[in-house]
Each structure stands twice: as C-alpha cells, then as structure tokens.
C-alpha positions as CSV (number, residue, x, y, z in Angstrom):
1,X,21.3,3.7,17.5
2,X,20.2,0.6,15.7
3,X,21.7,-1.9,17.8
4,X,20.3,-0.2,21.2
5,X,16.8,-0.4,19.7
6,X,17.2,-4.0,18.6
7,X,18.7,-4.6,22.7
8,X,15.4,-2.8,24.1
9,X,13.6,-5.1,22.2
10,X,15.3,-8.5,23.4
11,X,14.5,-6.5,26.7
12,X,10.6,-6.6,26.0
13,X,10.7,-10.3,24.1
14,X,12.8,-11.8,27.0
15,X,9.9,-11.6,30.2
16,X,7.8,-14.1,27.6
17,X,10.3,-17.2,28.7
18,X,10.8,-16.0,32.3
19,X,9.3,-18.7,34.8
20,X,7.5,-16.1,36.4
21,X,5.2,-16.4,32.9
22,X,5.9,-20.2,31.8
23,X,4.8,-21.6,35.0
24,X,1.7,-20.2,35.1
25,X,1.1,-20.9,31.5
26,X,2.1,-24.4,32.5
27,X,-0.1,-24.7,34.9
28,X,-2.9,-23.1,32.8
29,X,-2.6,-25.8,30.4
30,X,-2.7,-28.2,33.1
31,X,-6.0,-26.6,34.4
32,X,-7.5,-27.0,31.0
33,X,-6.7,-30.6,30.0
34,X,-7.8,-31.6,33.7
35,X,-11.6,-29.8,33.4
36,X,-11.9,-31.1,29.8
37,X,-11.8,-34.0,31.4
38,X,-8.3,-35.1,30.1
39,X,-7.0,-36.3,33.6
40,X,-4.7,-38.9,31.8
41,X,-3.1,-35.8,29.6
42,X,-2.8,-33.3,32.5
43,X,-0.6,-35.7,34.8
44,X,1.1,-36.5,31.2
45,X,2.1,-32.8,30.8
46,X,2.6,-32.4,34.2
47,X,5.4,-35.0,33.9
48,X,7.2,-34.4,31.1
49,X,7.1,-30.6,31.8
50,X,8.4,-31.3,35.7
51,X,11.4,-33.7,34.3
52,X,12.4,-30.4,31.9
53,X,12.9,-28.6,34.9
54,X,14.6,-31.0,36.6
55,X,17.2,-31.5,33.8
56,X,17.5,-27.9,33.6
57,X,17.8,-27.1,37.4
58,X,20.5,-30.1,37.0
59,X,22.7,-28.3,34.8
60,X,22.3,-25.1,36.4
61,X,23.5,-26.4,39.9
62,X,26.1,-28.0,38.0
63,X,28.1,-24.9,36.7
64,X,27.1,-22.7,39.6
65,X,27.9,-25.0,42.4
66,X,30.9,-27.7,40.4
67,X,31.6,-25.5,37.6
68,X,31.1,-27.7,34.7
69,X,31.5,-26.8,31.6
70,X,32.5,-27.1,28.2
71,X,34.1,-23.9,27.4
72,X,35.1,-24.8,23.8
73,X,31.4,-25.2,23.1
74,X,30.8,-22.2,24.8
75,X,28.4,-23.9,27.2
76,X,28.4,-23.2,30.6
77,X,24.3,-22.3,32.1
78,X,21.4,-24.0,30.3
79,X,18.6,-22.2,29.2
80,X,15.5,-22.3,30.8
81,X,14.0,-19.5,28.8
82,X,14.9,-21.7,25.7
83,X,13.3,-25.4,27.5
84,X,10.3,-23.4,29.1
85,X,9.1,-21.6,26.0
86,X,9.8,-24.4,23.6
87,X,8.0,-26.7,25.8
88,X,4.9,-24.2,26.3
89,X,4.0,-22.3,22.9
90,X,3.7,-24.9,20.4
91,X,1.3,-27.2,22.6
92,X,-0.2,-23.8,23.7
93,X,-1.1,-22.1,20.3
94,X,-1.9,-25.8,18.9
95,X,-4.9,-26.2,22.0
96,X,-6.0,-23.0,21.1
97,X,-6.0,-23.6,17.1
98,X,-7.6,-26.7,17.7
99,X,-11.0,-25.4,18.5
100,X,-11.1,-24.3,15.1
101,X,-9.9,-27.8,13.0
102,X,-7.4,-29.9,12.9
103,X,-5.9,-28.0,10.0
104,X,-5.4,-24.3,12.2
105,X,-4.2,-26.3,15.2
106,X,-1.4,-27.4,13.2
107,X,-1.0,-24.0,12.2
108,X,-0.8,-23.4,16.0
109,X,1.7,-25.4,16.7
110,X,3.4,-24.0,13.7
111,X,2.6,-20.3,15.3
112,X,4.2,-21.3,18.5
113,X,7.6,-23.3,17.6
114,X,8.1,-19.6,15.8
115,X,7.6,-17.8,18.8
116,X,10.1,-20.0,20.7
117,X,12.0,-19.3,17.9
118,X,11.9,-15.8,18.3
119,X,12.4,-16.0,22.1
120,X,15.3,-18.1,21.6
121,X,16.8,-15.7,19.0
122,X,16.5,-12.6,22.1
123,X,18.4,-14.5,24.3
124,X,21.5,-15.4,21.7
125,X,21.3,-11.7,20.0
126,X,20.5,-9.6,24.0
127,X,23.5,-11.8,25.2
128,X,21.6,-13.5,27.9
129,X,22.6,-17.1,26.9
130,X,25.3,-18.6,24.2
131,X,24.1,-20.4,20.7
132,X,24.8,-23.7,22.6
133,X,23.7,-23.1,26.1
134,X,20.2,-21.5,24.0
135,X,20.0,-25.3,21.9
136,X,20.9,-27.5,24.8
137,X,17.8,-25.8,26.2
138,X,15.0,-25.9,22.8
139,X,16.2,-29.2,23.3
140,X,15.6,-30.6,26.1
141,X,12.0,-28.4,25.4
142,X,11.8,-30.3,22.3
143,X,11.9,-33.7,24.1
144,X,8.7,-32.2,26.2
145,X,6.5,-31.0,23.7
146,X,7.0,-34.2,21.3
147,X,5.1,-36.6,23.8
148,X,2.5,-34.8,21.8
149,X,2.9,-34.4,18.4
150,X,-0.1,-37.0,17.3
151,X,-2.0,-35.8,19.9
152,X,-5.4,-34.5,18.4
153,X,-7.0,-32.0,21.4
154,X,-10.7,-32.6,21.3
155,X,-11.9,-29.8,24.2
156,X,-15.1,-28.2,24.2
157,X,-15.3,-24.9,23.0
158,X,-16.1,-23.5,26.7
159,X,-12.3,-25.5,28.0
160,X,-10.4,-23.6,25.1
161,X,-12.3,-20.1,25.9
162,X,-11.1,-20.8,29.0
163,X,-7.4,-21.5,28.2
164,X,-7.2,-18.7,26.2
165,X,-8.8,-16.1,29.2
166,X,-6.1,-17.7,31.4
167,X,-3.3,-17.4,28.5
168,X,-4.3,-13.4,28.5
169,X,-4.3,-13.1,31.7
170,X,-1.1,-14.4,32.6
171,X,0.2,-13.2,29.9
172,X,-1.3,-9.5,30.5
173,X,-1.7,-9.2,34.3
174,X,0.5,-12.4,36.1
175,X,4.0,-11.8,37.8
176,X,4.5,-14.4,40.0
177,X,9.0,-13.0,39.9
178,X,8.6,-12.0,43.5
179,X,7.8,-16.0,44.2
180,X,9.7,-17.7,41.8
181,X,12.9,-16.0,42.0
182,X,13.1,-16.0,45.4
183,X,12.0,-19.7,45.8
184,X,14.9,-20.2,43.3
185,X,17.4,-18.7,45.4
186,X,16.4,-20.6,48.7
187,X,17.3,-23.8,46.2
188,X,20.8,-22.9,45.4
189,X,21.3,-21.9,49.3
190,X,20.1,-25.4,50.3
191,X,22.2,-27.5,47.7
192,X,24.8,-25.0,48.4
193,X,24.4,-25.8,52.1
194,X,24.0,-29.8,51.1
195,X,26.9,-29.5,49.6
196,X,29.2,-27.6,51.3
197,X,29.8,-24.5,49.4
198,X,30.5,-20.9,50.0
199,X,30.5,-19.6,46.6
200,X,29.1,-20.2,43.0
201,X,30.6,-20.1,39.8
202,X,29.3,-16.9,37.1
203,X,29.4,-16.5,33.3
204,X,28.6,-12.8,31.9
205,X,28.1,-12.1,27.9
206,X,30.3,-9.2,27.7
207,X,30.5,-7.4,23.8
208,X,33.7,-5.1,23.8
209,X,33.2,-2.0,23.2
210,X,36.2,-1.3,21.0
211,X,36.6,-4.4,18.6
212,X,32.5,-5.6,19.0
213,X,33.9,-8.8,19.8
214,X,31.9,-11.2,21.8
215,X,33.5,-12.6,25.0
216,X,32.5,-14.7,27.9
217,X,33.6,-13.7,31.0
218,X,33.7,-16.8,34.2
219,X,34.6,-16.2,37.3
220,X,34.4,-18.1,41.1
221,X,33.6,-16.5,43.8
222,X,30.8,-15.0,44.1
223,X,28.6,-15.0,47.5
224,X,25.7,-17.1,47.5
C-alpha cells in the first residue's frame, strides 16, 4: 500500500520536468529578462539552455539509434527531466526571490536546486531513469544554471510580477505534450531516416515482483 502511494506520487512530481512544462518556463524566463531590458542575458540563457538540449538530444539519439551505453554504470538514456529542471528552478525561484533582496533570492535559488532535487529523486525512486542516467543529466543542468551564479537580477517589480503570472500559468494551465512530443518523434524519424535505421534501441526499469530486485531490461528492435 505504501509503496503504490509513494509511485502515484512520482506520478504527480514527474509532469514538473516534462518539456511540455520546462520549455515554456524557459521561454518565460527568456520573455522576462528580454522586457527588463536584459537583452544581453536573454540571448545568454537562451544559449546555454539550447546547448543542454543539444547534449541531451545527443545522448538520447545515441542509445536509441547506436546503442551506446555503459551498462556497468547502468547508463543507457540521459535525463532530460533531470538537465531541464536543474537548469530552470534554481534561476527561476532566484528571479523571483530577488524582488525581494538579495538575501531571499539566494534563498530562491536555494528553494529551487531542492525542487530539482526532489524531481530528480521521482525519476530514480518511479523508475523512470537510473541514479547515473538521473546525474549525467543534473549535470549537464548544472553546467547551465552556473553561467549565473554571481549574477545579481535587478528587474523592476512589474518584470518579476510578470514572471511569476507566466510561471503560474504554465505551471497551472500550459500543455504544450501534444507539440512537443510529437515534434520529438518527427526528430528521431529524420535522424533515423539520415541515418539509415529501421529500429531503435529501448531500456525499461522493471522491479520484480518476487525478489523486489531492480532490473534493467534492453532490447533492439523496436519500430520507429
């Protein structure tokens, strides 16, 4: 009984690092820094943020489409959940603390490396990625957010009212999955295509349900 509640639970916690949320948080960042008249950090974010997706579309295509992996590492599909949200939150919540000192956007940023935290703990413990595939993705979020660790926002209290209304609503009311998934899927066809392939390579989390045992289940195959 316990451990289904704790699996509904990674259930709700895991939509809050699906791109159909971080990219329009992204983007709502973006929007901010650009009408506070930050042109210089919008482009900035814009970049670094891009290049995490990059890497992260990198390694995906590279186990789906080559198979590459390190399976005494357990690594075999980064996580974007893990990049996105570690990336997003802590520059989020520190923007947002900032209109209130210096001292409570620290706090913010504090706020949001623990919610990426928590986000990355939902997809180890719901089985959606392994401990190393979950790191290998913080970190290549880590790299992003870091460009701005002495960065000191300075936005008008009408730009951060307005991040925050755009935060809500995507959080609250945005579902861009029937783009981004989709959009996603045309990708992998095209490289597949580019490259040749038929099929894709597949890792599942699979928990026995007789010894409790973790085990990772690949396979090769399956139709693009």
């Amino acid at each position: 009984m316990q451990r289904g509640w704790a699996m509904t639970l990674w259930e709700h916690v895991i939509p809050f690092g699906d791109s159909s949320r971080t990219l329009p948080l992204a983007a709502s960042i973006a929007v901010t820094l650009l009408l506070g008249g930050n042109l210089a950090r919008a482009v900035h974010w814009l970049a670094c943020f891009g290049v995490g997706v990059v890497v992260i579309i990198a390694g995906k295509l590279a186990f789906d489409m080559g198979g590459w992996c390190l399976p005494a590492l357990d690594f075999f599909s980064i996580s974007g959940h893990a990049m996105q949200t570690t990336a997003i939150y802590p520059l989020l919540f520190t923007m947002i603390g900032s209109g209130l000192g210096e001292h409570v956007a620290r706090w913010g940023f504090y706020l949001g490396l623990m919610a990426s935290l928590f986000i990355a703990t939902a997809l180890v413990a719901g089985n959606y990625h392994t401990l190393s595939e979950t790191v290998a993705g913080a970190t290549v979020g880590a790299a992003v957010v870091c460009s701005y660790f002495y960065w000191r926002p300075s936005l008008r209290p009408e730009h951060l009212s307005l991040l925050v209304v755009l935060s809500l609503n995507v959080v609250l009311f945005v579902d861009i999955h029937d783009v981004v998934h989709p959009t996603k899927a045309a990708i992998w066809q095209g490289v597949a295509r580019w490259l040749g392939a038929s099929d894709q390579y597949s890792r599942r989390i699979h928990i026995d349900p007789e010894t409790g045992v973790r085990q990772i289940l690949m396979r090769h195959g399956q139709p693009l």
